[in-house]
C-alpha positions as CSV (number, residue, x, y, z in Angstrom):
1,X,-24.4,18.3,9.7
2,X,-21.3,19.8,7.6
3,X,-18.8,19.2,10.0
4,X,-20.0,15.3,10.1
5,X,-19.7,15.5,5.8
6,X,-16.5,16.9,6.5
7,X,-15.1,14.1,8.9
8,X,-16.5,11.4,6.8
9,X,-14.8,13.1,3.8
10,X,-11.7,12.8,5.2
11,X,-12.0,9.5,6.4
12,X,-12.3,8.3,2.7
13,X,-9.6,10.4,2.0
14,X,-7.1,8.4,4.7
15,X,-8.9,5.2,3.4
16,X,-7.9,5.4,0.0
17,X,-4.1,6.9,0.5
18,X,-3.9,4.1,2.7
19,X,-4.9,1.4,0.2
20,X,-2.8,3.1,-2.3
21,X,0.3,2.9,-0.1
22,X,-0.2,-0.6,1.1
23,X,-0.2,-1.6,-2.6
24,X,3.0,0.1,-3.4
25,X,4.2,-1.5,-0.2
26,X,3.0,-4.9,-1.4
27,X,4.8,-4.9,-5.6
28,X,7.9,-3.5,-3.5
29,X,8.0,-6.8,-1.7
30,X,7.1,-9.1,-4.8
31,X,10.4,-7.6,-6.4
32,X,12.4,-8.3,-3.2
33,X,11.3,-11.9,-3.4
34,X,12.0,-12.3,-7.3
35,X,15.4,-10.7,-6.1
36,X,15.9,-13.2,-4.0
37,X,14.9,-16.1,-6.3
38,X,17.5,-15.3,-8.7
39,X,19.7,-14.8,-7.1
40,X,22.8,-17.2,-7.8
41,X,22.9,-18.4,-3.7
42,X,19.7,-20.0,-3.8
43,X,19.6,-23.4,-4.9
């Protein structure tokens, strides 16, 4: 029974690093994109 707390513990763990580091991922890309709309090329 404890080791199955244990592996469902750290499943939640890599669940929730993983949403944390898809979200950084994601604002990263949104500022790429603004980047790219200001800049003076794009008409």
């Amino acid at each position: 029974m404890n080791k199955l707390l244990v592996l469902i513990a750290l499943g939640a763990a890599l669940v929730l690093a993983g949403c944390n580091t898809w979200h950084g991922f994601g604002k990263d890309l949104e500022k790429a994109g603004d980047k790219i709309q200001k800049s003076p090329n794009n008409e």
